[in-house]
C-alpha positions in Angstrom: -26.2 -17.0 52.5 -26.8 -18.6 56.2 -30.4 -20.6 56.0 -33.3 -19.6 58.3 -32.7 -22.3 61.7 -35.9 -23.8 63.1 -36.9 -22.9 65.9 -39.1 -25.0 68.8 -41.7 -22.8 70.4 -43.6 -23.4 73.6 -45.7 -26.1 71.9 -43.0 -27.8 70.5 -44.4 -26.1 66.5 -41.0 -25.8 64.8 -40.7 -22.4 63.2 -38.0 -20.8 61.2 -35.9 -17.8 62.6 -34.7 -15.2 60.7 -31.4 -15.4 59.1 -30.5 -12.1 60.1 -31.9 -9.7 62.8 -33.2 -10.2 66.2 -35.1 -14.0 66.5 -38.7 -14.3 68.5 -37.3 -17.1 71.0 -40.1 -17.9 72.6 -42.4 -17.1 70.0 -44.5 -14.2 71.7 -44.6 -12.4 68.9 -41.7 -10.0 70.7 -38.3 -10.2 68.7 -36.5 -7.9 71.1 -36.9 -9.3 74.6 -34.7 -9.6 76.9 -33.3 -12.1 79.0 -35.3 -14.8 77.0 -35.6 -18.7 78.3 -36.9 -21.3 75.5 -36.4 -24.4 74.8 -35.7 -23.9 71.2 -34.5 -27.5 70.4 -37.4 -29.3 72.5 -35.0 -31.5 74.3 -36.7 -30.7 77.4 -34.1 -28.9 79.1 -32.5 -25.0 79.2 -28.7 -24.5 78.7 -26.9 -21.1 78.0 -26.5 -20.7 73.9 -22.3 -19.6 73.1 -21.3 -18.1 70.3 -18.7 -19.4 68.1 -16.9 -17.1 65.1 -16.8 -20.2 62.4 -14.9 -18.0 59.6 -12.0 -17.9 60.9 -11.8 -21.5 62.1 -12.9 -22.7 58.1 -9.0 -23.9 57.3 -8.8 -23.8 53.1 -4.8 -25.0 52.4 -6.3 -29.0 52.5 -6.4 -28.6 48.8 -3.0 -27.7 48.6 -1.3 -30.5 50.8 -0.6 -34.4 49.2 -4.0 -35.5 50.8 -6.5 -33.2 49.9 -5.3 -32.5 46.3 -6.8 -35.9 44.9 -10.4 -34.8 44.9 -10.7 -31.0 44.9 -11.0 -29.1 42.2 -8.1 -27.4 40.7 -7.6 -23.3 41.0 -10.0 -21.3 39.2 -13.1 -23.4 39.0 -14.8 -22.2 42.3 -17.7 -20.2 41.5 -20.0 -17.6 43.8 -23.6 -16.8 42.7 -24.9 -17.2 46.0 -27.6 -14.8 46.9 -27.0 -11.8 49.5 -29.3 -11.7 52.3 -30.9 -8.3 51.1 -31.4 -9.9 47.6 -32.7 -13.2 49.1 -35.2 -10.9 51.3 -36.8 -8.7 48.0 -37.0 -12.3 46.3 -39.0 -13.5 48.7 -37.0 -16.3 49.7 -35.1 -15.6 53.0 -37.7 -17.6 54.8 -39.5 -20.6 53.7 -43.6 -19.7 52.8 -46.3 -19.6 55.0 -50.1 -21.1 54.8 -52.8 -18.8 56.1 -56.2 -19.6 56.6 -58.3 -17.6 54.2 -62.4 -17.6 54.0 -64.0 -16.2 50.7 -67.2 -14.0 51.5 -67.0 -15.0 55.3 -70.1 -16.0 56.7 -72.0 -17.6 53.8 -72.6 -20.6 53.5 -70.3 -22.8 51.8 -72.7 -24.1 49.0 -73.7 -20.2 48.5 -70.0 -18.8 47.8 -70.8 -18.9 44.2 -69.0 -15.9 42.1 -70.6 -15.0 38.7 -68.1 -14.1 35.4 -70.8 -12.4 33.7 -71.0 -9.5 36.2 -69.2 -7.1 38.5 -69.6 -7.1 41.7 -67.4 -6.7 45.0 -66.8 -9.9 47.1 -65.1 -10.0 51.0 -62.1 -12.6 51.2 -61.0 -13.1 55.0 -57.0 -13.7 56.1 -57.4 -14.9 59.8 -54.7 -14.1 62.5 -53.3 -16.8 65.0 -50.7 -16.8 67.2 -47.9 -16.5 65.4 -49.4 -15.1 61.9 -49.9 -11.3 62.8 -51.9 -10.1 60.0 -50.9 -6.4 60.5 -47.4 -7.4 59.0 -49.0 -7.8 55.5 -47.5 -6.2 53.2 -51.2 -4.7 51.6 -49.7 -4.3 48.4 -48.6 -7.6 47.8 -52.0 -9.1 48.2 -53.6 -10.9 45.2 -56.6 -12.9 45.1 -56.7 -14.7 41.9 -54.7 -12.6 40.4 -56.7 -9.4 41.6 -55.5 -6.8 44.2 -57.6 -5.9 46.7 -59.9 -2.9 46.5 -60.0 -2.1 49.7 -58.1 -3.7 53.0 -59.3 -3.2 56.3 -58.8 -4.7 59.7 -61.3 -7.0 62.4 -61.5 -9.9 64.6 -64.3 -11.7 62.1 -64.0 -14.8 63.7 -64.4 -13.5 67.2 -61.1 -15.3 68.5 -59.8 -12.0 70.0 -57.0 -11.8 67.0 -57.5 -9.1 64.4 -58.3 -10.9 60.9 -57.8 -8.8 57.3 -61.0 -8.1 55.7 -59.9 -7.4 51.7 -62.9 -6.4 49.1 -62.4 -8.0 45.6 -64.4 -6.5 42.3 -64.8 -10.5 40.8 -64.6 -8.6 36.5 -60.6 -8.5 37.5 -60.2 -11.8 39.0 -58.8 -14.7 37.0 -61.0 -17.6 37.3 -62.5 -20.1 35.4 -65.8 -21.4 35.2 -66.2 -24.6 37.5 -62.8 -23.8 39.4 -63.3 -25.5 43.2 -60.9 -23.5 44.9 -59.0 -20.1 45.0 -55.8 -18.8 46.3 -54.7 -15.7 48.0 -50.9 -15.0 48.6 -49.2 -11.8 50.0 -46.1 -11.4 51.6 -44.9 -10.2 55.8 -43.3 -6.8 56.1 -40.3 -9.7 56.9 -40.5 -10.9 53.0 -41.7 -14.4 53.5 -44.3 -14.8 51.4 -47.5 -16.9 52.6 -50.6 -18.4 50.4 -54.0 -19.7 51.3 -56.5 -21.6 49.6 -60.3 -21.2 50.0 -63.4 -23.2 48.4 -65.6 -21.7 46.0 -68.0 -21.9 42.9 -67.5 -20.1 39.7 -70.4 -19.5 37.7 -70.1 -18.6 34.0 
């Protein structure tokens, strides 16, 4: 399987491209422009990218000639197992994870995001958007929060940044927390299969 490359964008933030499909070059959040001019190995200068067909060119008889016998294994031991790109995809490992930048019950304040075990009740957790973390390519069913899926998903700029932000209701009886517990994570995955988490402060009240 051919590993994701890293990419530069515009502000020299290395990013990984996909390992198959159209790549977002200059990180617009377009993966089928045209034309495109990056620097996507932040030397500071543009040169034309070749192509080069490396299978054929991957010469093999070495292990049959006087010096390449001494060290390679004899015929028979090589072994496959490697992982198709359409496997590595629904596994979740084509790309490296993501962090996102979650906020549990957005706009309280931080020493009032207490949740209670001994009752129901519906919480808000927050996934924000940036510029190159579109949070309309979450997969909605591979959201968990503590273990919990979301009860409802819904879509806003909470922050006011101009980006839309996921808005995702919680009823706290199904989460899996424990009393005293100083943080909680939410992790999901991109319509692309790389999974992402992010981590929030709270406090957990018996």
């Amino acid at each position: 399987m051919q590993s994701p490359a890293l990419i530069a964008c515009p502000d020299s933030t290395p990013v990984p491209g996909a390992a198959t499909g159209p790549i977002d070059w200059n990180c617009n959040g377009t993966r089928t422009e045209a034309a495109v001019v990056a620097d996507v190995n932040a030397d500071g200068t543009n040169f034309l990218l070749t192509g080069h067909a490396d299978w054929p060119n991957v010469l093999l008889p070495f292990q049959c000639t006087a010096a390449g016998s001494q060290n390679a294994p004899p015929p028979g031991t090589f072994h496959g197992g490697g992982l198709s790109v359409d496997e590595a995809r629904r596994r979740g490992v084509l790309f490296p994870p993501r962090v996102a930048q979650i906020e549990v019950m957005p706009g309280v304040p931080v020493e009032s995001k207490t949740i209670s075990l001994s009752r129901s009740a519906v919480i808000s957790v927050a996934v924000f958007g940036a510029e190159r973390f579109d949070v309309t390519a979450i997969d909605p069913t591979s959201l968990k929060f503590a273990g919990a899926s979301p009860l409802r998903v819904e879509t806003a700029d909470m922050n006011g940044d101009g980006r839309l932000d996921l808005l995702l209701s919680f009823d706290t009886a199904t989460l899996n927390l424990s009393p005293g517990a100083p943080k909680a994570t939410l992790s999901g995955s991109l319509d692309t299969s790389q999974r992402f988490t992010g981590e929030a402060p709270i406090s957990v009240a018996p």
